[in-house]
Predicted model as a PDB file, atoms N, CA, C, CB and O in Angstrom, pLDDT in the B-factor column:
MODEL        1                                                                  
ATOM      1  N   UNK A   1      -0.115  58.729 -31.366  1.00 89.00           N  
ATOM      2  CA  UNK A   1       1.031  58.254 -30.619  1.00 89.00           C  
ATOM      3  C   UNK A   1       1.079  56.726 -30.628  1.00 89.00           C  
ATOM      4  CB  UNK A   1       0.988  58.783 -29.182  1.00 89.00           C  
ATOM      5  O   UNK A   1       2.197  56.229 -30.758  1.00 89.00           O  
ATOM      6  N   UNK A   2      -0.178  55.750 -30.487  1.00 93.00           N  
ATOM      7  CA  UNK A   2      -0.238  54.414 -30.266  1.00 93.00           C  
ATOM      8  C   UNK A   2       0.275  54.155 -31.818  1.00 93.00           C  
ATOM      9  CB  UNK A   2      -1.791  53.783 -29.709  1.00 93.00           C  
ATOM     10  O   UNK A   2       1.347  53.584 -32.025  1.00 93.00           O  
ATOM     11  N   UNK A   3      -0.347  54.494 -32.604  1.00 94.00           N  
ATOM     12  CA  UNK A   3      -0.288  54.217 -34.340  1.00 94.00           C  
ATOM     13  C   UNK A   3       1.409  54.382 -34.145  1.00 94.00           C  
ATOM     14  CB  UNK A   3      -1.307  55.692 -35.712  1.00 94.00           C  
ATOM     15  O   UNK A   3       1.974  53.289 -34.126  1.00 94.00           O  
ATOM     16  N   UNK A   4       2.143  55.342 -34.025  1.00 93.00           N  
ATOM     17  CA  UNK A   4       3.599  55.740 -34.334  1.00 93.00           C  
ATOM     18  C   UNK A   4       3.995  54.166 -33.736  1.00 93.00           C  
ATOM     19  CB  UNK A   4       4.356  57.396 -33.405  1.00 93.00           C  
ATOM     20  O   UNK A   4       4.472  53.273 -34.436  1.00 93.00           O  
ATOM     21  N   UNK A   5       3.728  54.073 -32.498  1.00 95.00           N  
ATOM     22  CA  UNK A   5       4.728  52.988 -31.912  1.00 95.00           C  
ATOM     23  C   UNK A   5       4.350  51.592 -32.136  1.00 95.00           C  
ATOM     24  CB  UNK A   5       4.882  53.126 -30.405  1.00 95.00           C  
ATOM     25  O   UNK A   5       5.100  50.617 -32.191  1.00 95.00           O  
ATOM     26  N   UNK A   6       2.671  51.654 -32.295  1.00 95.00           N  
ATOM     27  CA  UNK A   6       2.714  50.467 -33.630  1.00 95.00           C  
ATOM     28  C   UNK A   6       3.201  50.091 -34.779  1.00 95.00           C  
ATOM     29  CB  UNK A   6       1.973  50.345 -34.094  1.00 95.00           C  
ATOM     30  O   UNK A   6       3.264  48.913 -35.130  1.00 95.00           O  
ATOM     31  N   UNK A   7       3.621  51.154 -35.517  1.00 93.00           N  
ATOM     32  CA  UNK A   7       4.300  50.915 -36.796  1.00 93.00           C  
ATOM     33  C   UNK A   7       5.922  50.689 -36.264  1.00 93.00           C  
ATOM     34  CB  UNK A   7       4.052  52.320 -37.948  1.00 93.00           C  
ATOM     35  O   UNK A   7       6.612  49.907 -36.918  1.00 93.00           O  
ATOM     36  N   UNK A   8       6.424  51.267 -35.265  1.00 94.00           N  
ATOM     37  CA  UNK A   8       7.934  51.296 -35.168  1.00 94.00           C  
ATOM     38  C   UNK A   8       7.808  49.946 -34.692  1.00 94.00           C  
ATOM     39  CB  UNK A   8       8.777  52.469 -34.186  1.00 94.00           C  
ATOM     40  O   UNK A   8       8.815  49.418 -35.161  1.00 94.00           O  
ATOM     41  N   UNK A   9       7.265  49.175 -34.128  1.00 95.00           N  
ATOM     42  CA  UNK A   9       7.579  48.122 -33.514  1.00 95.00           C  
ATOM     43  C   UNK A   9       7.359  46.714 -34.403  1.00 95.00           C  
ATOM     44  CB  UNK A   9       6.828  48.201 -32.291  1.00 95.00           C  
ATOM     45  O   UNK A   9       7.694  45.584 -34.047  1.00 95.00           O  
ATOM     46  N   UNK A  10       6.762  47.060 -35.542  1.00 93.00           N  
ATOM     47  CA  UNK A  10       6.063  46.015 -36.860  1.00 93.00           C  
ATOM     48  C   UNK A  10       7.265  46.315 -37.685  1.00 93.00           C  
ATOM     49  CB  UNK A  10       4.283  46.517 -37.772  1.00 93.00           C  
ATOM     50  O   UNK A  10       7.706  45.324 -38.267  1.00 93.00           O  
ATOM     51  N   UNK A  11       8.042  47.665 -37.925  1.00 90.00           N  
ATOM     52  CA  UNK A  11       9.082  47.434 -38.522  1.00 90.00           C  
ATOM     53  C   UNK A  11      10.459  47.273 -38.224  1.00 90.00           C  
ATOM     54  CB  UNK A  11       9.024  48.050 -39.110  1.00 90.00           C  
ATOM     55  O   UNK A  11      11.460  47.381 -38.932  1.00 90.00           O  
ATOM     56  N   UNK A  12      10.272  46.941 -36.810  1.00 92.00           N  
ATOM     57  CA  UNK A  12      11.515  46.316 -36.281  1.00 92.00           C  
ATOM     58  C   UNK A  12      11.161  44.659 -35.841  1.00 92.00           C  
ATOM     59  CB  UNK A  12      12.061  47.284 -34.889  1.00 92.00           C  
ATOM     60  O   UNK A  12      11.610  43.897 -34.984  1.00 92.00           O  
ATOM     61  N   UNK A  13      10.464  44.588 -36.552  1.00 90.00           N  
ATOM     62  CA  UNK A  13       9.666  43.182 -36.427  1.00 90.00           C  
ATOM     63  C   UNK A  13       9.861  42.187 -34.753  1.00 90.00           C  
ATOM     64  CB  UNK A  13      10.407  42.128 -37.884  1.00 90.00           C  
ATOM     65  O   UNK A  13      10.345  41.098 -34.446  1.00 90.00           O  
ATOM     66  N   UNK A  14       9.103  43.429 -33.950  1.00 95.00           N  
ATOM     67  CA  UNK A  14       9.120  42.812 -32.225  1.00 95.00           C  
ATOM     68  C   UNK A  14       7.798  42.454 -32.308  1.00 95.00           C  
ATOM     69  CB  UNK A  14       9.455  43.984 -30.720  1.00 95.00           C  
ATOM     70  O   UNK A  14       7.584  41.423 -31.671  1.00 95.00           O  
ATOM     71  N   UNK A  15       6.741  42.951 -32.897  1.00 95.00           N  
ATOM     72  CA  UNK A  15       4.983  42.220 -32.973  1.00 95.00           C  
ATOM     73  C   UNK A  15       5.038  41.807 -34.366  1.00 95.00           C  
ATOM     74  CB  UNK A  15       3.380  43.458 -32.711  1.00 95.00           C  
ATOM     75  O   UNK A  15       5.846  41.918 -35.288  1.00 95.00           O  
ATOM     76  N   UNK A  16       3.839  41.266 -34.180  1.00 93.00           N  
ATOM     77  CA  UNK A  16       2.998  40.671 -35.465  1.00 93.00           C  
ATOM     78  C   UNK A  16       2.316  42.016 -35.968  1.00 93.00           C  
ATOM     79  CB  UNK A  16       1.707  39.342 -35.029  1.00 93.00           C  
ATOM     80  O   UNK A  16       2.242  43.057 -35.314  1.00 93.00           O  
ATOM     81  N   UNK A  17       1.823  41.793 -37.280  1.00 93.00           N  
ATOM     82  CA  UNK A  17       0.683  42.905 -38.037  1.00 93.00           C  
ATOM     83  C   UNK A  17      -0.310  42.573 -36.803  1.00 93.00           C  
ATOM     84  CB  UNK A  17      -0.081  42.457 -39.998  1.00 93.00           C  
ATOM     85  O   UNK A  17      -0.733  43.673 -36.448  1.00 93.00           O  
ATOM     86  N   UNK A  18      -0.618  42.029 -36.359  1.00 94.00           N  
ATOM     87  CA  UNK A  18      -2.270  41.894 -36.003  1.00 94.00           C  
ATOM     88  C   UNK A  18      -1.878  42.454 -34.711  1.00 94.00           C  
ATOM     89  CB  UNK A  18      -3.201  40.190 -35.990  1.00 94.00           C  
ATOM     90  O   UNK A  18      -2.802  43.175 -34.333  1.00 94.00           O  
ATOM     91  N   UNK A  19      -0.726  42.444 -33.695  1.00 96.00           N  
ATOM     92  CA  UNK A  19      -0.932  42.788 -32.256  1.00 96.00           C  
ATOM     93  C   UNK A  19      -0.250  44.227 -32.802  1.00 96.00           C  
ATOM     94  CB  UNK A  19      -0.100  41.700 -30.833  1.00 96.00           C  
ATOM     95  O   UNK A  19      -0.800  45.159 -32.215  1.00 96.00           O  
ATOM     96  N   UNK A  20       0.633  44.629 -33.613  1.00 95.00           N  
ATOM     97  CA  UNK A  20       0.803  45.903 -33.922  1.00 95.00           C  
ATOM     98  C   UNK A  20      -0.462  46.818 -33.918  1.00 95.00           C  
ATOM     99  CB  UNK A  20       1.416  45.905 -35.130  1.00 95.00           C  
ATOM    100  O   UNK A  20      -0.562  47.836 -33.233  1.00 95.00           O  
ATOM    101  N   UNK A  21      -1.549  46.266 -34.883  1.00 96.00           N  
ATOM    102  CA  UNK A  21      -2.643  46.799 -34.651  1.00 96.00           C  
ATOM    103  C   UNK A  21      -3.820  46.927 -33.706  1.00 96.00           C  
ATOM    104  CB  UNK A  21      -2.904  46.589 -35.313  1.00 96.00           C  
ATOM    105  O   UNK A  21      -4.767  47.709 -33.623  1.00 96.00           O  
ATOM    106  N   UNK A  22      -3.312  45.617 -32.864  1.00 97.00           N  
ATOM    107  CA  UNK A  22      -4.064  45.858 -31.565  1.00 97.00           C  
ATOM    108  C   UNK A  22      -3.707  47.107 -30.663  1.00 97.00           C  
ATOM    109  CB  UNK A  22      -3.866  44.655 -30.718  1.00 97.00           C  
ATOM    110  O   UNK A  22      -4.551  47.831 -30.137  1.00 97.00           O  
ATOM    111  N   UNK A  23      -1.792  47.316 -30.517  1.00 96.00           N  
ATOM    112  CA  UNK A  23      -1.198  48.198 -30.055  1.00 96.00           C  
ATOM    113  C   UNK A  23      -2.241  49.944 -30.357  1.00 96.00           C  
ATOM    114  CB  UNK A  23       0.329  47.931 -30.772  1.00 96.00           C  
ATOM    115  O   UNK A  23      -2.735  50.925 -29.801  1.00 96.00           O  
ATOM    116  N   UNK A  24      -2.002  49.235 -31.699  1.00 96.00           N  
ATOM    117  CA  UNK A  24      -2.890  51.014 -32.217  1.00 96.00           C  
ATOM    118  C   UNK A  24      -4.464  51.468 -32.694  1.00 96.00           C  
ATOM    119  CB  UNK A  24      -2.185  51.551 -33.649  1.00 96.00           C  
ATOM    120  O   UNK A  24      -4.976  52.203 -33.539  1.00 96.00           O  
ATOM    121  N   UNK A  25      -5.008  50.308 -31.314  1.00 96.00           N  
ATOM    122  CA  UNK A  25      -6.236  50.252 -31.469  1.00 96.00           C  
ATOM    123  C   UNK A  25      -7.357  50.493 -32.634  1.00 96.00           C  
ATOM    124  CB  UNK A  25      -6.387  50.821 -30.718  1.00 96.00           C  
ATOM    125  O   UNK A  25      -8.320  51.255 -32.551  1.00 96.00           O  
ATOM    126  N   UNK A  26      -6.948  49.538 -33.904  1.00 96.00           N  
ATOM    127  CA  UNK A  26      -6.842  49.926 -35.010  1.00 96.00           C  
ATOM    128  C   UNK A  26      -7.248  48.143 -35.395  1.00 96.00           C  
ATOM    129  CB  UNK A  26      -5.325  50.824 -35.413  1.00 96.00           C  
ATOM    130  O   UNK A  26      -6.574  47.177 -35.037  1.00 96.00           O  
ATOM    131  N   UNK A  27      -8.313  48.111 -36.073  1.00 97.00           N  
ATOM    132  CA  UNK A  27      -8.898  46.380 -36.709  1.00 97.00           C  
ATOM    133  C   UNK A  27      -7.691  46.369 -37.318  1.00 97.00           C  
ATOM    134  CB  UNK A  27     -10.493  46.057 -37.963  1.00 97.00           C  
ATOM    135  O   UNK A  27      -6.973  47.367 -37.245  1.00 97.00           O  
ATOM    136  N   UNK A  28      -7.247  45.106 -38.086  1.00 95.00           N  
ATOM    137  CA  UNK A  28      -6.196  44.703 -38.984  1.00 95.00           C  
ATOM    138  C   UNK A  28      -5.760  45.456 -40.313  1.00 95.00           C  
ATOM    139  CB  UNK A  28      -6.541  43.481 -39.340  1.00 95.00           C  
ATOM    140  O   UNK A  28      -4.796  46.038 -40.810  1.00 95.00           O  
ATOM    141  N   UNK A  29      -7.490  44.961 -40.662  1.00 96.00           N  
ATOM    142  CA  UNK A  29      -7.749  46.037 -41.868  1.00 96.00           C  
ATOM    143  C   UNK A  29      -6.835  47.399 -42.069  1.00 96.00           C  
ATOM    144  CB  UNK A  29      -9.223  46.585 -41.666  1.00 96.00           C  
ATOM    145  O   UNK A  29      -6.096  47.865 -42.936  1.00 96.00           O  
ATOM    146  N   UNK A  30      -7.236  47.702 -40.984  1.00 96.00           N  
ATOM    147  CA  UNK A  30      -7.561  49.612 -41.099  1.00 96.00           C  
ATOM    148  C   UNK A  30      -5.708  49.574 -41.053  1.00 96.00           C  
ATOM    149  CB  UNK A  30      -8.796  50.834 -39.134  1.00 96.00           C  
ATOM    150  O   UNK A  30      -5.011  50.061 -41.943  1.00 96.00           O  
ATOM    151  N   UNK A  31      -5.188  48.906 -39.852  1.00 95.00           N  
ATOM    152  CA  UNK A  31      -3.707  49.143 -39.639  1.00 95.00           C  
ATOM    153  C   UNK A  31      -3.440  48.854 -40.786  1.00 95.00           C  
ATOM    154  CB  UNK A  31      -2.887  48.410 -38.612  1.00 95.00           C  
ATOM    155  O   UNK A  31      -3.211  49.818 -41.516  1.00 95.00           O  
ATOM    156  N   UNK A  32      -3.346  47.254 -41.502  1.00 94.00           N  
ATOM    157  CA  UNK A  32      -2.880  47.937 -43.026  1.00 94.00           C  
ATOM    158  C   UNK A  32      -2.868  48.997 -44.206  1.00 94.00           C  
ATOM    159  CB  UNK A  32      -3.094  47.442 -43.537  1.00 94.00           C  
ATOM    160  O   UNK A  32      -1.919  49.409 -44.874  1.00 94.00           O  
ATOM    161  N   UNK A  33      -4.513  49.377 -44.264  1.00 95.00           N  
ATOM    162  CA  UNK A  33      -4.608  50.830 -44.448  1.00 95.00           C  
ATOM    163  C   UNK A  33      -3.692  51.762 -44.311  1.00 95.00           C  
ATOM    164  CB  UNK A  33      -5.374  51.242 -43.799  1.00 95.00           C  
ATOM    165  O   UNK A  33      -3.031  52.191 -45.256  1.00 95.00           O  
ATOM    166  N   UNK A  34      -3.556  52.237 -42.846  1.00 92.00           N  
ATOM    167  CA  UNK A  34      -2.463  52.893 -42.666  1.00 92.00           C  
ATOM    168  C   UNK A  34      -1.335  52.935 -43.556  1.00 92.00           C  
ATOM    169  CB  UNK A  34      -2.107  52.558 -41.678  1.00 92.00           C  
ATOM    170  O   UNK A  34      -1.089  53.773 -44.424  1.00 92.00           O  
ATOM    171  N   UNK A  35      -0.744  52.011 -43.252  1.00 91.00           N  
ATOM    172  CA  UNK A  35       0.365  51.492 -43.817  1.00 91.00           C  
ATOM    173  C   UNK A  35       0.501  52.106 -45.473  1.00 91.00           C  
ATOM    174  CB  UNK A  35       0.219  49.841 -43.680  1.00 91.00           C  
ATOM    175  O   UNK A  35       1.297  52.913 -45.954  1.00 91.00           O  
ATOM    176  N   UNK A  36      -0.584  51.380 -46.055  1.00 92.00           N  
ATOM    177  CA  UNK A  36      -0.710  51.222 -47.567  1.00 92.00           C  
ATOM    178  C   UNK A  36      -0.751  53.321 -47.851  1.00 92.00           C  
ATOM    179  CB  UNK A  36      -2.635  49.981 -48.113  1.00 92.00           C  
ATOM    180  O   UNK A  36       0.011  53.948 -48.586  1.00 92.00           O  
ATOM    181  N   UNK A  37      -1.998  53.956 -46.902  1.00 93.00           N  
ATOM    182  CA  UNK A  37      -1.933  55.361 -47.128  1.00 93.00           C  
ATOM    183  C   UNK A  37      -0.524  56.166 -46.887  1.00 93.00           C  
ATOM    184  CB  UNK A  37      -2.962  55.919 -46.263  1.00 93.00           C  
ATOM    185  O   UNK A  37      -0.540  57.197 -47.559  1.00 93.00           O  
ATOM    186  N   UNK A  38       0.379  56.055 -46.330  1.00 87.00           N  
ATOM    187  CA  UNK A  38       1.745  56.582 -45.605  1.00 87.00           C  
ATOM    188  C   UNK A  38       2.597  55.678 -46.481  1.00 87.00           C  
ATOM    189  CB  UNK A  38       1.948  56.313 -43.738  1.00 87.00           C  
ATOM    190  O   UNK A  38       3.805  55.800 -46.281  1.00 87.00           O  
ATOM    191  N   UNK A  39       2.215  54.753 -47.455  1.00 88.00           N  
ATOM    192  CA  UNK A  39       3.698  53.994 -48.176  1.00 88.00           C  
ATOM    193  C   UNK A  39       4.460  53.151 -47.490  1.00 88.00           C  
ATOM    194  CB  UNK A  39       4.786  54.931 -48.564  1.00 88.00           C  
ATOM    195  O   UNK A  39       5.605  52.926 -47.885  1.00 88.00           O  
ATOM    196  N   UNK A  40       4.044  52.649 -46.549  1.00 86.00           N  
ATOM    197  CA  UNK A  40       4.820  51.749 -45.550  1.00 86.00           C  
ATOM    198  C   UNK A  40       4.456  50.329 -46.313  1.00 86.00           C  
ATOM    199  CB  UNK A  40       4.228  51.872 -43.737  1.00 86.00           C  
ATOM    200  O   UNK A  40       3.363  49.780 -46.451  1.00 86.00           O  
ATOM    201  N   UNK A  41       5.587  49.989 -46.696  1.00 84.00           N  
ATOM    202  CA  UNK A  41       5.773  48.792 -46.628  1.00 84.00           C  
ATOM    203  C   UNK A  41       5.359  47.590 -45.914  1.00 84.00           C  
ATOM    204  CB  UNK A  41       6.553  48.855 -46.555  1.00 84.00           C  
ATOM    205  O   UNK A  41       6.038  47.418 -44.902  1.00 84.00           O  
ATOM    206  N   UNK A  42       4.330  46.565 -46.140  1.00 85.00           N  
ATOM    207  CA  UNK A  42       3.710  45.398 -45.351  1.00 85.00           C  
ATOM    208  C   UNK A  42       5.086  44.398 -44.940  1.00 85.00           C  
ATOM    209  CB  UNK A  42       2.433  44.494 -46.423  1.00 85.00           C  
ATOM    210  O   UNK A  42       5.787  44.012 -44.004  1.00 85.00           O  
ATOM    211  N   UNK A  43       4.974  44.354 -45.711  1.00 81.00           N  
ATOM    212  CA  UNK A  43       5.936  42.657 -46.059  1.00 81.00           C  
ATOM    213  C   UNK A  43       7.912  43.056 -46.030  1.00 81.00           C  
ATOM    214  CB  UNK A  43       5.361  41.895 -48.452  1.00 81.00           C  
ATOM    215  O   UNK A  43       8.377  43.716 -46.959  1.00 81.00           O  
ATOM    216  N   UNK A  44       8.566  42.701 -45.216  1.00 77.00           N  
ATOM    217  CA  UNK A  44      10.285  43.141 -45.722  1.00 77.00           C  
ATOM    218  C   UNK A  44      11.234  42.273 -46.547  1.00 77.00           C  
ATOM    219  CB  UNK A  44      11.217  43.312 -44.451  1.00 77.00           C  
ATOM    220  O   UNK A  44      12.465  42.260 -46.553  1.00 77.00           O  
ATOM    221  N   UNK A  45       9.955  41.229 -47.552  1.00 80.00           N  
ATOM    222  CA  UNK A  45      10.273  40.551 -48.494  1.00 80.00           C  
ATOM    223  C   UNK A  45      10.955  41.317 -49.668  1.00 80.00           C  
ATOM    224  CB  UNK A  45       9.200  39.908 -48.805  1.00 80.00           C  
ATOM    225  O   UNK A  45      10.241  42.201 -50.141  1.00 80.00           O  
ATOM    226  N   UNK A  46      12.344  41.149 -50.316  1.00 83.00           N  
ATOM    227  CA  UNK A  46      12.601  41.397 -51.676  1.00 83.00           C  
ATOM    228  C   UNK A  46      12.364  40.636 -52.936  1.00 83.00           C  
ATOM    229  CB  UNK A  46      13.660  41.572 -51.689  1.00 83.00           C  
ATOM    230  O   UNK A  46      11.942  39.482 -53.010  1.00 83.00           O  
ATOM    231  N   UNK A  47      12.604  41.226 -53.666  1.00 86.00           N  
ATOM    232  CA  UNK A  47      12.046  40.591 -55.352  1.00 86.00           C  
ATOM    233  C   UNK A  47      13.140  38.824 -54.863  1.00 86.00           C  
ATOM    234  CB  UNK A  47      13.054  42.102 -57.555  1.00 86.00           C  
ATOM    235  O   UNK A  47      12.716  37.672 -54.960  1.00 86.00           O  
ATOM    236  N   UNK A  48      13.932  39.078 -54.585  1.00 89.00           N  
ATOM    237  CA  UNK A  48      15.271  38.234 -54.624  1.00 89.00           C  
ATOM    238  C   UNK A  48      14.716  37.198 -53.687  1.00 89.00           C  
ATOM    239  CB  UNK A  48      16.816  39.033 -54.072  1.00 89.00           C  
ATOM    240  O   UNK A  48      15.103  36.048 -53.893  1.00 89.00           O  
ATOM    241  N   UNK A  49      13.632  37.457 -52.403  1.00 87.00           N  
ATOM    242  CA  UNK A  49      13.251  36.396 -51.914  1.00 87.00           C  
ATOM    243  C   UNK A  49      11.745  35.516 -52.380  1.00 87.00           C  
ATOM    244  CB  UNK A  49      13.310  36.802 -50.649  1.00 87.00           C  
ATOM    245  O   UNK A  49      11.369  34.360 -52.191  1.00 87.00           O  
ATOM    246  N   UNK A  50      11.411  36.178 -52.762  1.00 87.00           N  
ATOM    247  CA  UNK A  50      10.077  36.055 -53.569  1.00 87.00           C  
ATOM    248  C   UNK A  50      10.417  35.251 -55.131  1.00 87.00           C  
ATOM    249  CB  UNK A  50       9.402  37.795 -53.833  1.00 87.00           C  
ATOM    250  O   UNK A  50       9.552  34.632 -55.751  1.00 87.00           O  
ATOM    251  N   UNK A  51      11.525  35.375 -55.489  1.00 91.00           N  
ATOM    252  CA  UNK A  51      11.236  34.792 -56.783  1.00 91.00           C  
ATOM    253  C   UNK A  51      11.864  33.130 -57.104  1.00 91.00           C  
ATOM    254  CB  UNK A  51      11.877  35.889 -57.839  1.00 91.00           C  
ATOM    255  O   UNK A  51      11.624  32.652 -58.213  1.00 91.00           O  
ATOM    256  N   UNK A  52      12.488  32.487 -56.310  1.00 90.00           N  
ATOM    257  CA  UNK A  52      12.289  31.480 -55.982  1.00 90.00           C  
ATOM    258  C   UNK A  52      11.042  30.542 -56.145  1.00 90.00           C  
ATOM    259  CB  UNK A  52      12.575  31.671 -55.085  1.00 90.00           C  
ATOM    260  O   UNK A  52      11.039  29.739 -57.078  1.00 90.00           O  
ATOM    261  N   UNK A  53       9.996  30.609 -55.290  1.00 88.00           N  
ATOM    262  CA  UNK A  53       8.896  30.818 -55.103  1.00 88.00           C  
ATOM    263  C   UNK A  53       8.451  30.934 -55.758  1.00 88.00           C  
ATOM    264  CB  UNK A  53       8.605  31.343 -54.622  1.00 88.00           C  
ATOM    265  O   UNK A  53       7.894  29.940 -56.223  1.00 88.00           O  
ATOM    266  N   UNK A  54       8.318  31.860 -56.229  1.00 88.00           N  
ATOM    267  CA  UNK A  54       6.939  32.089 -57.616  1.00 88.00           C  
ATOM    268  C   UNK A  54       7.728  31.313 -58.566  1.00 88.00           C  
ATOM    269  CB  UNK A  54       6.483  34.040 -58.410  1.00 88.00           C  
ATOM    270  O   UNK A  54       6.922  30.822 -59.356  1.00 88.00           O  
ATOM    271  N   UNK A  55       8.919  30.965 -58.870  1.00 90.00           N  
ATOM    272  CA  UNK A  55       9.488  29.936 -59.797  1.00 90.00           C  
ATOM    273  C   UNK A  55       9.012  28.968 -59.753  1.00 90.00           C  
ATOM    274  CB  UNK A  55      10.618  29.633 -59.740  1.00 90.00           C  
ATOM    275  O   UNK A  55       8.623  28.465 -60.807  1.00 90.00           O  
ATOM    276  N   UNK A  56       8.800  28.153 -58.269  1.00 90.00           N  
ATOM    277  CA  UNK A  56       8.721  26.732 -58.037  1.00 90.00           C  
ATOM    278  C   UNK A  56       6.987  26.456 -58.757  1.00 90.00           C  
ATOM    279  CB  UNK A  56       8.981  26.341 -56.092  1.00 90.00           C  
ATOM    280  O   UNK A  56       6.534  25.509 -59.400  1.00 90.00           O  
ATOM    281  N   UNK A  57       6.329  27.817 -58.267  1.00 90.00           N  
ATOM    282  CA  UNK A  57       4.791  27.820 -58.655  1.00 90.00           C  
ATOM    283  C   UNK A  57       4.422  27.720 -60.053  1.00 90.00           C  
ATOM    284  CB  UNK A  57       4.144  29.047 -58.209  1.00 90.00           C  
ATOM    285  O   UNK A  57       3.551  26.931 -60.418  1.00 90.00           O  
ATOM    286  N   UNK A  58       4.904  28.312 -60.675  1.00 88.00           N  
ATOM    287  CA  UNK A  58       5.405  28.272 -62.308  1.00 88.00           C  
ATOM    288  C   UNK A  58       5.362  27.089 -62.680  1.00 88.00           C  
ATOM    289  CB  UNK A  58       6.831  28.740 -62.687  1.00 88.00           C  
ATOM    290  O   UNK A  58       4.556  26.546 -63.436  1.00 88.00           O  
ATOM    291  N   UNK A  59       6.723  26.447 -61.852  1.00 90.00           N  
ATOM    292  CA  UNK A  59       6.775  24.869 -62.932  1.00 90.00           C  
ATOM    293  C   UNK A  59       5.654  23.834 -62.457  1.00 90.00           C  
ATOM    294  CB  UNK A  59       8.499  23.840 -62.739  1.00 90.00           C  
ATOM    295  O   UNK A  59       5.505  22.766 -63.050  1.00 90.00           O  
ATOM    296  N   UNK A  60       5.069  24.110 -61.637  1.00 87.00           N  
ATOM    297  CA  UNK A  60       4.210  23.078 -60.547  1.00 87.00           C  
ATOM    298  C   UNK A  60       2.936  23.420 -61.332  1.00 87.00           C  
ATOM    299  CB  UNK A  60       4.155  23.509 -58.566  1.00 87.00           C  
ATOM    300  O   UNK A  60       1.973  22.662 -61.224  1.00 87.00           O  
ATOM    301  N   UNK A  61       2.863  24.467 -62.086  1.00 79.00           N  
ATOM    302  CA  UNK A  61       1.378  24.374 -62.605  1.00 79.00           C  
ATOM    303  C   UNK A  61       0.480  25.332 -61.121  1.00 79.00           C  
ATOM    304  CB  UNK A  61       0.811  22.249 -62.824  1.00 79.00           C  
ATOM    305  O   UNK A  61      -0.736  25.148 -61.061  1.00 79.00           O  
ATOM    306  N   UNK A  62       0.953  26.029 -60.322  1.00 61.00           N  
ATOM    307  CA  UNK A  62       0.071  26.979 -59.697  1.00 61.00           C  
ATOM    308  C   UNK A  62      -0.399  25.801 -58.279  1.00 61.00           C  
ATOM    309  CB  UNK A  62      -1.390  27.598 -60.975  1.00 61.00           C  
ATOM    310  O   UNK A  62      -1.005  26.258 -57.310  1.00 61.00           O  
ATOM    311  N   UNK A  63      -0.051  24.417 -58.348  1.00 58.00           N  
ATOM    312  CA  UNK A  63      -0.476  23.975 -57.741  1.00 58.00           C  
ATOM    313  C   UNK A  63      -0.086  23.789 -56.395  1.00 58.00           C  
ATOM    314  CB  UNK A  63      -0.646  23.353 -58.271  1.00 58.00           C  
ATOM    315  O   UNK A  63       0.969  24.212 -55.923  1.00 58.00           O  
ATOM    316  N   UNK A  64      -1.038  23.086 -55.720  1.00 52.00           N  
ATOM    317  CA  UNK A  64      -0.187  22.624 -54.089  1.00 52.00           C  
ATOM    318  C   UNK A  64       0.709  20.986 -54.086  1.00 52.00           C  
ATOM    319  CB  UNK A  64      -1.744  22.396 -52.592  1.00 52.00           C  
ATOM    320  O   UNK A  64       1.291  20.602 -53.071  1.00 52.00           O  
TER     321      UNK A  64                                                      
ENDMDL                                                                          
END                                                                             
């Protein structure tokens, strides 16, 4: 039951990953686990926001 309303509340993005998993008395780790075992999605990043980004990294040589 804690796990369910941890995940509903991480994907309506009202907590963080880390207090989601506090919610579901669950280390960080493991709540991602979860996640990763059930196909849930971490991140509600698309290719479309992400590739910007990895563009800029590209021409920069990987650097900071």
């Amino acid at each position: 039951m804690k796990q369910a309303l941890a995940i509903q509340l991480y994907r309506k993005q009202k907590v963080t990953l880390g207090k989601a998993a506090q919610i579901a008395n669950l280390s960080r780790l493991a709540f991602e686990n979860l996640f990763a075992e059930n196909d849930i999605p971490i991140s509600s990043l698309s290719l479309k926001d992400v590739l910007p980004d990895a563009e800029k990294l590209r021409l920069s040589g990987g650097s900071s």
